[in-house]
C-alpha positions in Angstrom: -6.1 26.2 2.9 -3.1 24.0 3.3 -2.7 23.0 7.3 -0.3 20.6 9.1 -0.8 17.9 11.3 1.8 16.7 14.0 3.0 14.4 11.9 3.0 16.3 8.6 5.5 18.5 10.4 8.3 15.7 12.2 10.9 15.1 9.9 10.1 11.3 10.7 7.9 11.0 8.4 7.7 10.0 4.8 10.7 7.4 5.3 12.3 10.5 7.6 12.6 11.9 4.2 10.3 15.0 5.4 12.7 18.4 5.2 10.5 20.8 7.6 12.4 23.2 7.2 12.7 24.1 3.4 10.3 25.0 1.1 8.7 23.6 -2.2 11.5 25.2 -4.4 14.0 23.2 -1.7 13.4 19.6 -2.1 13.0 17.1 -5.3 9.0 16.3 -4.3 6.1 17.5 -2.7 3.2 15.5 -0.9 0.4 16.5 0.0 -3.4 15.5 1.1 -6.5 16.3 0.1 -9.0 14.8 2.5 -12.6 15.1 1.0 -15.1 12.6 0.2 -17.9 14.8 -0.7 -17.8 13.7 -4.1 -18.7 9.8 -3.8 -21.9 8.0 -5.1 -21.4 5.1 -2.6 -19.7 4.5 0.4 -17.7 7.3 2.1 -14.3 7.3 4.1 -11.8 8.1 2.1 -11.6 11.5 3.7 -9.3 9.5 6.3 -7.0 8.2 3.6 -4.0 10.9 4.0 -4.1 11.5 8.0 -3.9 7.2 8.1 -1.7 7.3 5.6 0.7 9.8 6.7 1.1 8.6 10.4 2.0 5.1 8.8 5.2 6.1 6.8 7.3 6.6 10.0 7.6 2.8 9.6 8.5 2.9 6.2 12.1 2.8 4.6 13.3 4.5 1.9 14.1 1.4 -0.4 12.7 0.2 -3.5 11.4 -3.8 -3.7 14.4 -4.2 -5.7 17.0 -3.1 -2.9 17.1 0.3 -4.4 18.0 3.5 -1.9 16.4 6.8 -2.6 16.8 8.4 0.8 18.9 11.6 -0.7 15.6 12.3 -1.8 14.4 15.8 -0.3 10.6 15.3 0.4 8.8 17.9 1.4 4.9 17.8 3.0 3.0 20.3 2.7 -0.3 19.5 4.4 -3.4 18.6 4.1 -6.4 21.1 2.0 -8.6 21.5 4.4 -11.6 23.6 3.5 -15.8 22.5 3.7 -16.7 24.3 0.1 -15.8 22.3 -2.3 -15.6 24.8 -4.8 -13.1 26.9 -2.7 -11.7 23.7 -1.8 -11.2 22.7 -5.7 -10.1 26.1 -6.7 -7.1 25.8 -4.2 -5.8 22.4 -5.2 -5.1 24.3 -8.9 -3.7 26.6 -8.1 -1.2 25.2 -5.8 -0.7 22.9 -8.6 0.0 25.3 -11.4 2.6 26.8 -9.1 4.0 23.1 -8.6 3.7 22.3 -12.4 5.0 26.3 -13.2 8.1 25.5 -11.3 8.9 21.6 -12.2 8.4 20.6 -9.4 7.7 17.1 -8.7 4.5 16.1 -6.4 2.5 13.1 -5.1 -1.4 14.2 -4.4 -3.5 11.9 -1.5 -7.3 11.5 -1.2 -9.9 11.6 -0.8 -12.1 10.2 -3.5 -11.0 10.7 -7.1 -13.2 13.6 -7.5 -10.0 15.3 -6.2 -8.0 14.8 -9.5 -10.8 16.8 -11.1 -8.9 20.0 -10.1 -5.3 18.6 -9.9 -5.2 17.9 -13.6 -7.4 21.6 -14.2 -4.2 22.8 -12.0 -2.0 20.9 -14.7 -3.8 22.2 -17.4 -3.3 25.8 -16.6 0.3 25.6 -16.1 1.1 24.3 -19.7 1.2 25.4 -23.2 1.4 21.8 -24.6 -1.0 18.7 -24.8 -0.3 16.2 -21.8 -1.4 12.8 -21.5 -3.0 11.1 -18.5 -2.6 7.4 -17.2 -5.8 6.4 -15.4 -5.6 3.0 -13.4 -8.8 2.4 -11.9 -11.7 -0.2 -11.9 -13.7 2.8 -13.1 -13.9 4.8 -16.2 -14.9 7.6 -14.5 -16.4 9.0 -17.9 -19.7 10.5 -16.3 -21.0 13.7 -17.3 -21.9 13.8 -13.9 -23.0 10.8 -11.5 -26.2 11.1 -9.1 -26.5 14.9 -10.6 -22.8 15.8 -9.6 -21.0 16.8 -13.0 -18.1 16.9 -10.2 -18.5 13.4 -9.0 -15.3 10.6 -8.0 -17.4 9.2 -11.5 -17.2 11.9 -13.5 -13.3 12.5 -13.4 -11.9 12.0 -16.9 -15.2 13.8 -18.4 -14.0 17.1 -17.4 -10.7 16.1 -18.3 -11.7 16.3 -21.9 -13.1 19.8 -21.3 -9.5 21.1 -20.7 -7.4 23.3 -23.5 -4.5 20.4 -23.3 -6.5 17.8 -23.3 -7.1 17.1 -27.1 -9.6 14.2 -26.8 -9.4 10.6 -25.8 -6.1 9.7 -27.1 -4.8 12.2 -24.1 -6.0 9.4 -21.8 -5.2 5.7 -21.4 -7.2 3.7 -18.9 -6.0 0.4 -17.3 -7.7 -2.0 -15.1 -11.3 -1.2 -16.2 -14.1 -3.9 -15.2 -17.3 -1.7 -14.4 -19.1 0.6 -16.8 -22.0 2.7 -15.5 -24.9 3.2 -18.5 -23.8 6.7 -19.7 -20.1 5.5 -19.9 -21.7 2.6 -21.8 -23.4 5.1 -24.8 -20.2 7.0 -24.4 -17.9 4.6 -25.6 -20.2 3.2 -28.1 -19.7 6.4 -29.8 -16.2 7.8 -29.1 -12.7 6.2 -29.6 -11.6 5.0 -25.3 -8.1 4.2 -24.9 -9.0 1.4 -22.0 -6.8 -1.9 -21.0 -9.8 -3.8 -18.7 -8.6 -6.0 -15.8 -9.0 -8.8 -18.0 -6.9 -7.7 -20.9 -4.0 -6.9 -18.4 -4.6 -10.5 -17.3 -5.1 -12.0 -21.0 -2.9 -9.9 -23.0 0.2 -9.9 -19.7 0.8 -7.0 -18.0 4.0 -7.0 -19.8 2.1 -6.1 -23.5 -0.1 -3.5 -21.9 2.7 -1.6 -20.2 4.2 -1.9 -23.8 1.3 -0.7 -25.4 0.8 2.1 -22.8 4.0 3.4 -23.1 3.7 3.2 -26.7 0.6 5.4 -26.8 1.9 8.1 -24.0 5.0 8.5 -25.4 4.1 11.4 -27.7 3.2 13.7 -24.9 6.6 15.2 -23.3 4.6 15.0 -20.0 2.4 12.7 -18.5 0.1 12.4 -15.0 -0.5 9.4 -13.4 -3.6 8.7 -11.5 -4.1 5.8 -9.2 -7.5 4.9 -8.0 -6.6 1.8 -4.8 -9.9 0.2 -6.3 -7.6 -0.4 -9.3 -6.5 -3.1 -7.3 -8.6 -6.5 -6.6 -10.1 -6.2 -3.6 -8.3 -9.0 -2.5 -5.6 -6.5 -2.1 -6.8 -3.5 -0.9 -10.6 -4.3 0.1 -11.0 -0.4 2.2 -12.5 1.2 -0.7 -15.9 2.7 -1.4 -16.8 0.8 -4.5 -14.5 -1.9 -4.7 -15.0 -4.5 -7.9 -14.1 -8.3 -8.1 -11.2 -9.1 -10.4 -8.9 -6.3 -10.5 -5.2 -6.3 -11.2 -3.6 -7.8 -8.5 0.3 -6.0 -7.0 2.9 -7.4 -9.0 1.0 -6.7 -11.7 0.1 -3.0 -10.7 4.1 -2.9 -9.2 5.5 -4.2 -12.9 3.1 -1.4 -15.0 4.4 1.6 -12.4 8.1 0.2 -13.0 7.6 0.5 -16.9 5.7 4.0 -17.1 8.2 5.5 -14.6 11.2 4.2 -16.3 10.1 5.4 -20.3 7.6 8.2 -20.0 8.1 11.5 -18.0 5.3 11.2 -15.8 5.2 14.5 -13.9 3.4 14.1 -11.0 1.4 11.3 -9.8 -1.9 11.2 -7.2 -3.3 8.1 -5.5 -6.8 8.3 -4.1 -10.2 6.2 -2.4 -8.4 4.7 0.1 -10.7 4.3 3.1 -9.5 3.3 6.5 -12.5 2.9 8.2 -13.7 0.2 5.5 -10.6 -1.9 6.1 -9.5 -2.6 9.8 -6.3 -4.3 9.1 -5.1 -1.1 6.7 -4.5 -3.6 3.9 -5.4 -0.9 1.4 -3.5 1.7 3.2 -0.5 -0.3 3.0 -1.2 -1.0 -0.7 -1.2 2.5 -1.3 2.1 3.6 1.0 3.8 0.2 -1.2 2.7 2.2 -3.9 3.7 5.6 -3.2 7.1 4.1 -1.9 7.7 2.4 -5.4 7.1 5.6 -7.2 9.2 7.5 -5.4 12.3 4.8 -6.1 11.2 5.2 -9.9 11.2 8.7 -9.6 14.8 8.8 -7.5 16.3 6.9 -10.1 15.6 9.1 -12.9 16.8 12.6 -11.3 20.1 10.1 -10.6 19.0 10.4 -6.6 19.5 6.8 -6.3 22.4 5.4 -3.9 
């Protein structure tokens, strides 16, 4: 069930971009939480990632890095899912994203661990009659058929992605900023063709190739999701994670890649997830992510012609 917080209901927040008072069908984007952890193999936390989040965007203004306004944009936040079953919880999330996706409506999802993109893209899935294609920035390929016995694991994301009607096979799915492979992931790839530009490539290659090369491969689905994972990030950047790994992409990199995607794919909704507060004192990983969310929304402003 989708509940509201204080601040999930003053108008201040989100870059006092929040409209209260309308509905979905009212604004030009929806936000929402989805605070659960239940689904990580390491350390927990992220559960606090949209509450922290959300009562840190009063601060926040509604310009892009490159001097950009977007604050005509309508934003509308709908709440957090809050529900202990995770299969009630799961079964919620898609279906308030088929009615989001049904509609055209724009949205931006917040974890929780990734496990909660397992039913946002089963929610995208049910709402189209077309193949879509998925951008997964992570330092994980979440490729598990299912981690520590959980076939619904933060590991196990993209897996059950290929289980879905739209989802045709790999070539649905590009994955940037890779640098840790569990063992099944490992005889997985041996065998089957993985769309993945590591860390290191994005560092060898430039980021400027790989966005090239992304945009390239995406650009035959008329609608693409974006899924951010903060650990996607070097640690030096956003250390409040639950399994952070050593020599991720670091900002202007990640910053340059969202720019690209944004500006020549139609990515049509976007999520960005493991951000844990309670691991990170200073909230480095929580501004990372509202930086992030911010950019997006610029990107996103521009292309409906929102920009001022």
């Amino acid at each position: 069930m989708l509940k509201k917080d204080k601040y999930a209901k003053d108008s201040g927040a989100w870059c006092n971009l929040n409209k209260v008072d309308l509905t979905e069908k009212d604004v030009d984007l929806v936000v929402f939480g989805i605070p659960f952890d239940g689904g990580v193999s390491y350390r927990s936390g992220a559960a606090q990632g949209p509450a922290v989040l959300r009562q840190n965007t009063f601060t926040s203004t509604a310009f892009t890095e490159h001097f950009e306004d977007f604050s005509s944009l309508k934003v509308y936040d709908a709440g957090d899912f809050i529900e202990e079953d995770r299969d009630k919880l799961f079964d919620e999330v898609a279906k308030y994203v088929e009615f989001l996706v049904r509609e055209n409506i724009f949205f931006t999802a917040v974890g929780g661990d990734h496990s909660v993109t397992i039913p946002i893209e089963a929610g995208i899935d049910k709402a189209l009659d077309e193949q879509f294609g998925i951008i997964h920035i992570d330092a994980h390929f979440d490729l598990c058929d299912s981690l520590n016995g959980d076939p619904l694991s933060h590991g196990s994301v993209q897996r059950r992605a290929l289980e879905l009607k739209n989802i045709a096979g790999l070539e649905n799915i590009c994955f940037i900023g890779i640098r840790s492979i569990e063992p099944e992931e490992y005889e997985f790839k041996k065998d089957n063709p993985v769309i993945v530009y590591s860390a290191y490539d994005c560092h060898n290659l430039g980021i400027e190739k790989v966005s090239q090369r992304v945009i390239e491969q995406m650009s035959k689905f008329s609608k693409v999701y974006l899924t951010l994972d903060i650990d996607s990030l070097d640690p030096a950047y956003a250390p409040g994670t639950g399994t952070p790994q050593f020599g991720g992409l670091y900002s202007r990199q990640l910053l340059y890649l969202l720019d690209k995607v944004f500006k020549d794919l139609n990515i049509i909704a976007f999520d960005v997830v493991e951000v844990a507060p309670s691991l990170d004192p200073s909230l480095t990983s929580m501004f990372a992510a509202r930086k992030i969310i911010t950019e997006c929304w610029g990107h996103y402003a521009r292309k409906i012609g929102k920009l001022r």
